[in-house]
Biopython code that builds the backbone (N, CA, C, O; Angstrom):
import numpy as np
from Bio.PDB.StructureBuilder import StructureBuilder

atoms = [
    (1, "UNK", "N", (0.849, -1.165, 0.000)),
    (1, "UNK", "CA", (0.000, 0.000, 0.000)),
    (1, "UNK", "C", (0.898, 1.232, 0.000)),
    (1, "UNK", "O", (1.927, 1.401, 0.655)),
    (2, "UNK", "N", (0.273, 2.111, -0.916)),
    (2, "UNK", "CA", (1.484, 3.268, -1.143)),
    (2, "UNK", "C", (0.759, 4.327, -0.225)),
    (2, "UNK", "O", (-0.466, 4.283, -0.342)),
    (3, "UNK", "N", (1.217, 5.234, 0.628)),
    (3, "UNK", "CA", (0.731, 6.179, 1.343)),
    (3, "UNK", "C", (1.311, 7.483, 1.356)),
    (3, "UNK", "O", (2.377, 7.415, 0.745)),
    (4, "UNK", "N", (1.057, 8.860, 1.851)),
    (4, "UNK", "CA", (1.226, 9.816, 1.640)),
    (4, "UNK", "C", (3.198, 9.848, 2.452)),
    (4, "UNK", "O", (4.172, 10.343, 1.885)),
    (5, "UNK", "N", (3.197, 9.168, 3.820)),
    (5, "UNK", "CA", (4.024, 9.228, 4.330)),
    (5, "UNK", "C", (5.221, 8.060, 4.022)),
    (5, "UNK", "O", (6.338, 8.121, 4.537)),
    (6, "UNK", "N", (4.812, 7.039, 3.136)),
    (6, "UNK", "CA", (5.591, 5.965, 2.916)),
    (6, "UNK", "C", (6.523, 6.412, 1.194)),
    (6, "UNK", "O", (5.887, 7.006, 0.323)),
    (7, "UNK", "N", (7.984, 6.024, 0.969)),
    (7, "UNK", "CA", (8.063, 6.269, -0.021)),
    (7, "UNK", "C", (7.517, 5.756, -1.475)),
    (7, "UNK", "O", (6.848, 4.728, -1.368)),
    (8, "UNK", "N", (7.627, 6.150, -2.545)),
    (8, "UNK", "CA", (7.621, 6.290, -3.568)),
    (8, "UNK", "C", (7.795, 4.462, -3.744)),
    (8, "UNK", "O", (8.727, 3.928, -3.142)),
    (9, "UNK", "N", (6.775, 3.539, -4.655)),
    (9, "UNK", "CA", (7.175, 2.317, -5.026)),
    (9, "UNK", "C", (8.282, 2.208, -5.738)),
    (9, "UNK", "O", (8.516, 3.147, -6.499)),
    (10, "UNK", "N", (8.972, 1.395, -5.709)),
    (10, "UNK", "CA", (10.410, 1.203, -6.541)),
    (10, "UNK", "C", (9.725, 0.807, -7.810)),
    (10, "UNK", "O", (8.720, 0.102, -7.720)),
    (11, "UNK", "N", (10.239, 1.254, -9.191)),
    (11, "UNK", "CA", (10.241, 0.753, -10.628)),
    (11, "UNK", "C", (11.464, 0.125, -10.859)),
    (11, "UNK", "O", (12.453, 0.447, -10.200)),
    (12, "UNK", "N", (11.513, -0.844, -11.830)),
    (12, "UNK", "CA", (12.239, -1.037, -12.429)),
    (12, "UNK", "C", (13.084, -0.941, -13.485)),
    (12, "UNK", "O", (14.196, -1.419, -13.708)),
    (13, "UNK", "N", (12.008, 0.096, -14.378)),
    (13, "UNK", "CA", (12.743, 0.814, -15.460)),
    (13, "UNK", "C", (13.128, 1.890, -15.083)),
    (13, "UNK", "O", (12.656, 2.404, -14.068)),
    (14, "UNK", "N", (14.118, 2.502, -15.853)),
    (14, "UNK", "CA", (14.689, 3.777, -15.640)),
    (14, "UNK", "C", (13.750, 4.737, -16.741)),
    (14, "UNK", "O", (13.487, 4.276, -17.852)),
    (15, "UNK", "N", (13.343, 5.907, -16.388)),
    (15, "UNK", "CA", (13.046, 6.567, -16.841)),
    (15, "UNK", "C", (13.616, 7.378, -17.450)),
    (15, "UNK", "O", (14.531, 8.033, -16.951)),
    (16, "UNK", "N", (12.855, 7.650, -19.735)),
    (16, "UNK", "CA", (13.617, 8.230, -20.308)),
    (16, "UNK", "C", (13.849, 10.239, -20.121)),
    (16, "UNK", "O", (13.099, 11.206, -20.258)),
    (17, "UNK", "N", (15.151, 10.063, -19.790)),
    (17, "UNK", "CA", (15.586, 11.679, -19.429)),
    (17, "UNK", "C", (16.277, 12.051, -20.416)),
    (17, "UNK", "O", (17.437, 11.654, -20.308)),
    (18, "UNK", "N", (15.996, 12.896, -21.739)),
    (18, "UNK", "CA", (16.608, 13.216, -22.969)),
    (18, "UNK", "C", (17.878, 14.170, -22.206)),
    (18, "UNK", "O", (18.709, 14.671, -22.964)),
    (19, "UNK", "N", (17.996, 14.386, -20.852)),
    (19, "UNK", "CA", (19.040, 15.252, -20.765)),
    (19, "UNK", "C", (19.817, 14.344, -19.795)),
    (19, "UNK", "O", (20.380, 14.957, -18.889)),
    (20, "UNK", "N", (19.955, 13.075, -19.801)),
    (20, "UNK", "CA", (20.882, 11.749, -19.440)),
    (20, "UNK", "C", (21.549, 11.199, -20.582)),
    (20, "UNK", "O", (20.825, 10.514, -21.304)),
    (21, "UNK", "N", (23.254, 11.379, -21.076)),
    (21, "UNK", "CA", (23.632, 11.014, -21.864)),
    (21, "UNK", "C", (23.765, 9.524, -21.531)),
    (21, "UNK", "O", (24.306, 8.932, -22.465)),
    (22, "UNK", "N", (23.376, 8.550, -20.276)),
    (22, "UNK", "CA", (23.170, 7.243, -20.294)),
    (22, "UNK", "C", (22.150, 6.791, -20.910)),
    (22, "UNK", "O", (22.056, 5.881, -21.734)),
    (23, "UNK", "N", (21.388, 7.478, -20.466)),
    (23, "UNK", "CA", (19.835, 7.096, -21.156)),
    (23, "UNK", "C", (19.596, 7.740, -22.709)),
    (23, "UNK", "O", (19.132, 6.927, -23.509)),
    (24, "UNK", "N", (19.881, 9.230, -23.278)),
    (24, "UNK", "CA", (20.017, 9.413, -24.364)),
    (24, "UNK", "C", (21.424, 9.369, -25.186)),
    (24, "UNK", "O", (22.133, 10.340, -24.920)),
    (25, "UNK", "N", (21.924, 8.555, -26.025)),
    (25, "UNK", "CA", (23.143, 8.797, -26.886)),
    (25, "UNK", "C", (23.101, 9.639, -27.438)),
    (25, "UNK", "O", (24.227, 10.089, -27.651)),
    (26, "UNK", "N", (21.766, 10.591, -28.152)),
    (26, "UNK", "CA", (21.513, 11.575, -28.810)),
    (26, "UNK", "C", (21.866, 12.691, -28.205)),
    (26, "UNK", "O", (21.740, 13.667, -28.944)),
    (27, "UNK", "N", (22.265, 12.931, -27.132)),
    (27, "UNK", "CA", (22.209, 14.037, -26.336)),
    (27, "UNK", "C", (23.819, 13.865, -26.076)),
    (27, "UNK", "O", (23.713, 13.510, -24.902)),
    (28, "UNK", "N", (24.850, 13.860, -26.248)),
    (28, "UNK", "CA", (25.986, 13.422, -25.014)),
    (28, "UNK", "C", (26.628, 14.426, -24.565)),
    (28, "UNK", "O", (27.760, 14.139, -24.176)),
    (29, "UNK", "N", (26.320, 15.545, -24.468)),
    (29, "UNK", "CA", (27.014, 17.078, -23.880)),
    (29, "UNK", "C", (26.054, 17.201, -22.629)),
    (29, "UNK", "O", (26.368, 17.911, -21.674)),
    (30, "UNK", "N", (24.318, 16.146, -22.688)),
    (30, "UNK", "CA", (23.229, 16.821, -21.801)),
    (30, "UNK", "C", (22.859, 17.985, -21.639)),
    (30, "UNK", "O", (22.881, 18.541, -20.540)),
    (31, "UNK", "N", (22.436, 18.564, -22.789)),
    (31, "UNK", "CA", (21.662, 19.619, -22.738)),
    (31, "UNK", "C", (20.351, 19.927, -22.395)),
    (31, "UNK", "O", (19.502, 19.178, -22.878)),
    (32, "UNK", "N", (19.864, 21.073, -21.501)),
    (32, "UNK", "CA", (18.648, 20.602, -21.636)),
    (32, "UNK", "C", (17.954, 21.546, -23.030)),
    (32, "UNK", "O", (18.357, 22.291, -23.923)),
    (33, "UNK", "N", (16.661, 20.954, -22.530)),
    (33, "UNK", "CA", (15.797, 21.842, -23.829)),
    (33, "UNK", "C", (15.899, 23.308, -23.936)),
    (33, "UNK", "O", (15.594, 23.798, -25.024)),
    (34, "UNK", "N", (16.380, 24.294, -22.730)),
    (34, "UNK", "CA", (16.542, 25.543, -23.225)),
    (34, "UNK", "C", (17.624, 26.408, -23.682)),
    (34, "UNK", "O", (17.745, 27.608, -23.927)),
    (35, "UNK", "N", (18.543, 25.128, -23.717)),
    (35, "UNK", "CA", (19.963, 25.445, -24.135)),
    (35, "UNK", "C", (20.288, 24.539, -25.435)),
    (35, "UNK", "O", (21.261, 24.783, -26.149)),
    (36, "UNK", "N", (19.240, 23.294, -25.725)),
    (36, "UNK", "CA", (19.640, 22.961, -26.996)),
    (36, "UNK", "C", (19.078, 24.079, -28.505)),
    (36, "UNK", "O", (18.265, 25.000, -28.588)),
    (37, "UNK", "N", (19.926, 23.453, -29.431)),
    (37, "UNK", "CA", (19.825, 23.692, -30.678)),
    (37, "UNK", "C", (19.977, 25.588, -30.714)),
    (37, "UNK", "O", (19.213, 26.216, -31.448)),
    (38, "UNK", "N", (20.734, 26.122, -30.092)),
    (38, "UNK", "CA", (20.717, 27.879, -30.304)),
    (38, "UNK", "C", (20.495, 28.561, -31.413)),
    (38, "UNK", "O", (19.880, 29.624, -31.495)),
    (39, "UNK", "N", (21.112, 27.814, -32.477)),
    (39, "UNK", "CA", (20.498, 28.914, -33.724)),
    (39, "UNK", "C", (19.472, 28.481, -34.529)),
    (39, "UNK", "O", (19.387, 29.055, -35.615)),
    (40, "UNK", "N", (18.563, 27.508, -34.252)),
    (40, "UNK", "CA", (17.271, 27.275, -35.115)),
    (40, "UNK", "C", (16.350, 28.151, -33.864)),
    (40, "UNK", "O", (15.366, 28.782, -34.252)),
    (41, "UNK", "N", (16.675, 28.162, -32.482)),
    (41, "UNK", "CA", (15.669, 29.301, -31.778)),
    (41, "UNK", "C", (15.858, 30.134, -31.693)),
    (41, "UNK", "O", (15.032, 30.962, -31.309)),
    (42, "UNK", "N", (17.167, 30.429, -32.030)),
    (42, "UNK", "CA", (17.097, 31.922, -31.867)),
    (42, "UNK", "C", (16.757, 32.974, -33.570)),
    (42, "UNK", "O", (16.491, 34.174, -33.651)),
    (43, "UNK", "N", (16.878, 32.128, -34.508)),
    (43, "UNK", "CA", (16.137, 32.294, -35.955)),
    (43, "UNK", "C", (14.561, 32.521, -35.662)),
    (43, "UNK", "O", (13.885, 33.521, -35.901)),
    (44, "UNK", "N", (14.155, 31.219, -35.036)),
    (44, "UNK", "CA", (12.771, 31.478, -34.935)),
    (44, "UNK", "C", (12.124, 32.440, -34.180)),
    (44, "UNK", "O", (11.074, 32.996, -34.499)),
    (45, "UNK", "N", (13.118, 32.727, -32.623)),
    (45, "UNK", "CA", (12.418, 34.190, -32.310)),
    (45, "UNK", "C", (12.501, 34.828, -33.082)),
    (45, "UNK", "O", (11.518, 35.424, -33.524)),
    (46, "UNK", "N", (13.878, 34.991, -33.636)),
    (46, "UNK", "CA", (13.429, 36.603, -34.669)),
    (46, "UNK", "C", (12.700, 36.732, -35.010)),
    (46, "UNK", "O", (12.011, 37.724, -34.775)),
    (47, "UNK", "N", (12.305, 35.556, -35.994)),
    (47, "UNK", "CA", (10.876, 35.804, -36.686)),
    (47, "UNK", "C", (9.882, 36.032, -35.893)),
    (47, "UNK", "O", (9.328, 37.072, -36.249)),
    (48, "UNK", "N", (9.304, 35.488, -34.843)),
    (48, "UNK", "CA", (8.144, 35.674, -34.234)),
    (48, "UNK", "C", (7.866, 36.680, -33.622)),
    (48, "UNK", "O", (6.736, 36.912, -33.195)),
    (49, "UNK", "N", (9.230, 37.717, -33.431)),
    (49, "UNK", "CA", (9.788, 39.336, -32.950)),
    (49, "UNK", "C", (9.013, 40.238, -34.218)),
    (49, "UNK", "O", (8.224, 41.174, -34.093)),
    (50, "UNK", "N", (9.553, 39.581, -35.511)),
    (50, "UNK", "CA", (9.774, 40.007, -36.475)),
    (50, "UNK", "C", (8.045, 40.604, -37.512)),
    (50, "UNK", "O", (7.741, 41.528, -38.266)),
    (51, "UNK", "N", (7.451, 39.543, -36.985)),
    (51, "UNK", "CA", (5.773, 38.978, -37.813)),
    (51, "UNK", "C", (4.922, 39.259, -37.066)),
    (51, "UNK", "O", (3.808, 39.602, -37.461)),
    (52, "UNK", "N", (5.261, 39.176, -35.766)),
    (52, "UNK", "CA", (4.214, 39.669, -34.407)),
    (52, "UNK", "C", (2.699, 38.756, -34.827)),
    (52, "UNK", "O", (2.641, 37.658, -34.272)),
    (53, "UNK", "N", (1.577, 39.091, -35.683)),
    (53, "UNK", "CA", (0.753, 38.467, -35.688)),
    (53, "UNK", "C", (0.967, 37.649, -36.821)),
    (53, "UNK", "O", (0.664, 36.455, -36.815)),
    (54, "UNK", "N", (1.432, 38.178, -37.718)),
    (54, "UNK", "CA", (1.563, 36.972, -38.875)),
    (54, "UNK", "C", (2.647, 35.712, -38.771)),
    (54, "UNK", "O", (2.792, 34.805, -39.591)),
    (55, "UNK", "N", (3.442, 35.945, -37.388)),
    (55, "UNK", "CA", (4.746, 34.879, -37.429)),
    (55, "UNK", "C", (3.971, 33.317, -38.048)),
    (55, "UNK", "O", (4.574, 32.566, -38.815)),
    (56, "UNK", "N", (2.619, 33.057, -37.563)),
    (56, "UNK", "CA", (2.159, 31.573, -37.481)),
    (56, "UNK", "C", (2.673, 31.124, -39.237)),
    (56, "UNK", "O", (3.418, 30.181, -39.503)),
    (57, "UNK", "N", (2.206, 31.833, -39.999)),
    (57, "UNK", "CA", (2.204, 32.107, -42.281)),
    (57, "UNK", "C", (3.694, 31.778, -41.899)),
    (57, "UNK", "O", (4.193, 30.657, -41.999)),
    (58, "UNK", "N", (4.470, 33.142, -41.354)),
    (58, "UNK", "CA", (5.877, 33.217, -41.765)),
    (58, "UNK", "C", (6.982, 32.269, -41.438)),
    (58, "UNK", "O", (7.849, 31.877, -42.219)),
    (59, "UNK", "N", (6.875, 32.035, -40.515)),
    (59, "UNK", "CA", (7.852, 31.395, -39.333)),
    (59, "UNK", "C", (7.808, 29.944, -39.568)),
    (59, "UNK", "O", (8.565, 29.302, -38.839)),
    (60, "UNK", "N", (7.043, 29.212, -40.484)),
    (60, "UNK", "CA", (6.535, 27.989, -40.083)),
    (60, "UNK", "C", (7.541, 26.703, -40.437)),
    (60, "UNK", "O", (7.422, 25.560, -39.994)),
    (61, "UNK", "N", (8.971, 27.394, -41.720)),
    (61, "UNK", "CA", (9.633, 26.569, -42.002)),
    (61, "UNK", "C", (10.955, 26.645, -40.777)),
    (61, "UNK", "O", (11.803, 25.767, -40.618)),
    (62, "UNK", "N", (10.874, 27.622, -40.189)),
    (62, "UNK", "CA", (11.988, 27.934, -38.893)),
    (62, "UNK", "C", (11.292, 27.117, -37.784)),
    (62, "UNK", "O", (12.105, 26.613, -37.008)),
    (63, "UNK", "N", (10.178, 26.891, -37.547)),
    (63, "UNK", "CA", (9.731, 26.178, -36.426)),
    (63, "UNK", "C", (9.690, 24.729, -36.726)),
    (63, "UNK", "O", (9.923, 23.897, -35.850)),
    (64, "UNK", "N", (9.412, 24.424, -37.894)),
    (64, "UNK", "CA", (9.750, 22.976, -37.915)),
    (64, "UNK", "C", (11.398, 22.572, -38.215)),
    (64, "UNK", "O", (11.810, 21.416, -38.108)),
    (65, "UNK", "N", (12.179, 23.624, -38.570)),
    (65, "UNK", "CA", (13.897, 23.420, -38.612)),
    (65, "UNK", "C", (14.158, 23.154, -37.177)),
    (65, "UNK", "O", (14.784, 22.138, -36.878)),
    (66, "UNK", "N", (13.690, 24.064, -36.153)),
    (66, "UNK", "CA", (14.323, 23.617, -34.793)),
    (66, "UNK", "C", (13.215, 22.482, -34.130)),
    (66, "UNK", "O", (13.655, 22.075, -33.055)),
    (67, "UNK", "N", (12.156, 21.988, -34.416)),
    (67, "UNK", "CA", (11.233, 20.620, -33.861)),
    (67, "UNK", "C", (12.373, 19.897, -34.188)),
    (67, "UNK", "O", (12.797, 19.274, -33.214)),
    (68, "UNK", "N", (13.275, 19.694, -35.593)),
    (68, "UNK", "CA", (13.729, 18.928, -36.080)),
    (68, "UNK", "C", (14.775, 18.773, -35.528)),
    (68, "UNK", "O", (15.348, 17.684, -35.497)),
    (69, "UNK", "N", (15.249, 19.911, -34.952)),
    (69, "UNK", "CA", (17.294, 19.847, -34.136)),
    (69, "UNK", "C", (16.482, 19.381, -33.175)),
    (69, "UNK", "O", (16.736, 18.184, -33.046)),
    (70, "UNK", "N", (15.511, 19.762, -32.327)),
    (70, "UNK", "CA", (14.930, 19.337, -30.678)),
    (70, "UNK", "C", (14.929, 17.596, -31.096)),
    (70, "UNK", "O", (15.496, 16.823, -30.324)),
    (71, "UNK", "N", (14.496, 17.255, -31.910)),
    (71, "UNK", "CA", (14.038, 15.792, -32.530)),
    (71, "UNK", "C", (15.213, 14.915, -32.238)),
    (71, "UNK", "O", (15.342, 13.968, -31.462)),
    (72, "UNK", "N", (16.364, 15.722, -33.408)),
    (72, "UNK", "CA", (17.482, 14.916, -33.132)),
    (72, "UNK", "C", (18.056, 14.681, -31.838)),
    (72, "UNK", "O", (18.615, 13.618, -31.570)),
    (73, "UNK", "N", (17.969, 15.405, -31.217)),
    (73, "UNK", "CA", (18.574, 15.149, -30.160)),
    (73, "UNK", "C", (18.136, 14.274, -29.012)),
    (73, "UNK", "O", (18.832, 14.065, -28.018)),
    (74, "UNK", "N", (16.739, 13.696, -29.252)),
    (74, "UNK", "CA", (16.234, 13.324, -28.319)),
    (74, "UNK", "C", (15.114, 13.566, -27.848)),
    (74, "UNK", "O", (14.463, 12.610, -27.428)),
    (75, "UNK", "N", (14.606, 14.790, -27.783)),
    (75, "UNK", "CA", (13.828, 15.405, -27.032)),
    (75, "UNK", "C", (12.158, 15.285, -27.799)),
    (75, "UNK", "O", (11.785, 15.983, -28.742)),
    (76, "UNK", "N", (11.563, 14.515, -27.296)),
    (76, "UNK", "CA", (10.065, 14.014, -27.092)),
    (76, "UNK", "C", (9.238, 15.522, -27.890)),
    (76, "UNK", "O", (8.182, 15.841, -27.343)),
    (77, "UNK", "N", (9.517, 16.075, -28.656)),
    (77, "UNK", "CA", (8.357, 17.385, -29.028)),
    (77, "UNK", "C", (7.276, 17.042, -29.933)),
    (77, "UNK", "O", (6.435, 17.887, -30.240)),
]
sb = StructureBuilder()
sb.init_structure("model")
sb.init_model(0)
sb.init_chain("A")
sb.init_seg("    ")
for serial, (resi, resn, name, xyz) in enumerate(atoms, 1):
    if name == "N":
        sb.init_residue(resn, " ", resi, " ")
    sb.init_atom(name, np.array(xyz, "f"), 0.0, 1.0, " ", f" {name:<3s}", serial, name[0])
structure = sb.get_structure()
């Protein structure tokens, strides 16, 4: 019986942490997500700086360039 004051049940799997270069090979510096991929986000702010309401039209091949670096690396988006 698991209770408020008793710990946490033990698992047996390890849980996937894209910023564990044991657990991700894709990752092996461990970055996390707000420090990976710098110049596909920081392209895409511009744009979204840049378009203000229209960024969603403009921006859309810069936002799927960095889904795609976040991708490689691991990271679940």
């Amino acid at each position: 019986i698991f209770s408020l004051w008793s710990s946490a049940p033990e698992t047996s799997e390890c849980q996937y942490d894209p910023t564990n270069p044991k657990v991700n090979p894709l990752n092996p510096e461990g970055l996390k997500p707000c420090c990976a991929c710098p110049q596909t986000k920081s392209a895409r702010d511009g744009c979204f700086l840049k378009y203000g309401p229209e960024a969603d039209e403009n921006c859309k091949e810069l936002v799927q360039n960095h889904l795609a670096c976040m991708r490689s690396l691991g990271f679940k988006i």
